[in-house]
C-alpha positions as CSV (number, residue, x, y, z in Angstrom):
1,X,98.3,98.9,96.0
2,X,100.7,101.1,94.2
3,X,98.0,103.4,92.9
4,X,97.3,104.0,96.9
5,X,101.1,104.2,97.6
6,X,101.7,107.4,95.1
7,X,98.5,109.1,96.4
8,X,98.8,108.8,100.0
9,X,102.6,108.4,100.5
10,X,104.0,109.9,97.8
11,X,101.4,112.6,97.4
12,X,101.3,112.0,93.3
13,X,97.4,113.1,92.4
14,X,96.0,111.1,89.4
15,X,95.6,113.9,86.4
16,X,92.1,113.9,84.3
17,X,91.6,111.3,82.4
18,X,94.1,108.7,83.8
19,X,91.5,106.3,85.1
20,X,91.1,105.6,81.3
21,X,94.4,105.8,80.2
22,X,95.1,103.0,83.3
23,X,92.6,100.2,82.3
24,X,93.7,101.2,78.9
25,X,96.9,100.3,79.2
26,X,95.9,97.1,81.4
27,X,93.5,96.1,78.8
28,X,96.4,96.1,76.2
29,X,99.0,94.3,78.7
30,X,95.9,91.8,79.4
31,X,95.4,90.9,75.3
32,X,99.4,90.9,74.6
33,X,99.2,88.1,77.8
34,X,96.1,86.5,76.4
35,X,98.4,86.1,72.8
36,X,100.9,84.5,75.3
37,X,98.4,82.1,76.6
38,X,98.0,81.1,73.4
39,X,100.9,80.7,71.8
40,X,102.8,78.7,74.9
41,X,99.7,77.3,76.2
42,X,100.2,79.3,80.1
43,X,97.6,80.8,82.1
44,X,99.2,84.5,82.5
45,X,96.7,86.4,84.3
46,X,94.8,83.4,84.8
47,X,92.7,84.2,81.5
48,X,92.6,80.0,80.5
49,X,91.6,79.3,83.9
50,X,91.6,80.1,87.6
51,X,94.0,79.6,90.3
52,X,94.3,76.1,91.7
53,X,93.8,77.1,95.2
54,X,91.4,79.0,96.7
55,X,91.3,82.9,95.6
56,X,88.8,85.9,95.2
57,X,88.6,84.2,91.6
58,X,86.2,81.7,93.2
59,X,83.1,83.8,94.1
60,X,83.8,85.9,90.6
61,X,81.9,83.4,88.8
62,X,83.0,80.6,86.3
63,X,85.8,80.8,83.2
64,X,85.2,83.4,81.3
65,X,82.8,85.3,83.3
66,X,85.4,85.9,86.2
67,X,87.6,88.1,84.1
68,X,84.5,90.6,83.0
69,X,83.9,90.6,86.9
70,X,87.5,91.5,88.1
71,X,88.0,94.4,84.9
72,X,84.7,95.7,86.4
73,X,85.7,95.8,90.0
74,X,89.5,97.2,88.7
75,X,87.7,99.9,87.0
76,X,85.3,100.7,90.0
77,X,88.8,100.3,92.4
78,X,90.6,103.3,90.2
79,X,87.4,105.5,90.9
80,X,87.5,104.9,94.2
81,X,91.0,106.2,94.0
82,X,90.4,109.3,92.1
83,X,87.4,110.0,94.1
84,X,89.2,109.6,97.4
85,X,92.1,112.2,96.0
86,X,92.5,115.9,95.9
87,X,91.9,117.2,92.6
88,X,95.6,117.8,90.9
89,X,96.7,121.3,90.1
């Protein structure tokens, strides 16, 4: 949602190559939160299991084959957001 926000209310165009620098980033926060899980025995992210209510994490498939399907459908969401943008000057 904030990705949308800066490009369609704020008018702040992704530059080249941020996709990647993005789910970089995300995949770094996601293994520091992974370490967390861990150590203190959480579920931050939900990486150890899914919600216990209902959520989108239910048709994604079972532990751990829900979190390759929501990195692949974050990555596919940030090209739809650079697709759907002007090109940056």
């Amino acid at each position: 949602m904030t990705a949308c926000f800066l490009v369609w209310g704020c008018r702040r165009y992704p530059r080249a190559g941020a996709v990647w620098r993005v789910y970089g980033a995300t995949f770094v926060f996601t293994v520091i939160a992974g370490a967390g899980d861990l150590i203190t025995g959480g579920n931050y992210m939900f990486l150890r299991e899914k919600p216990e209510y209902g959520s989108l994490l239910n048709v994604m498939g079972p532990w751990p084959w829900y979190i390759l399907s929501t990195a692949a459908l974050a990555l596919a969401l940030l090209f739809v957001v650079r697709l759907l943008t002007p090109q940056a000057s």
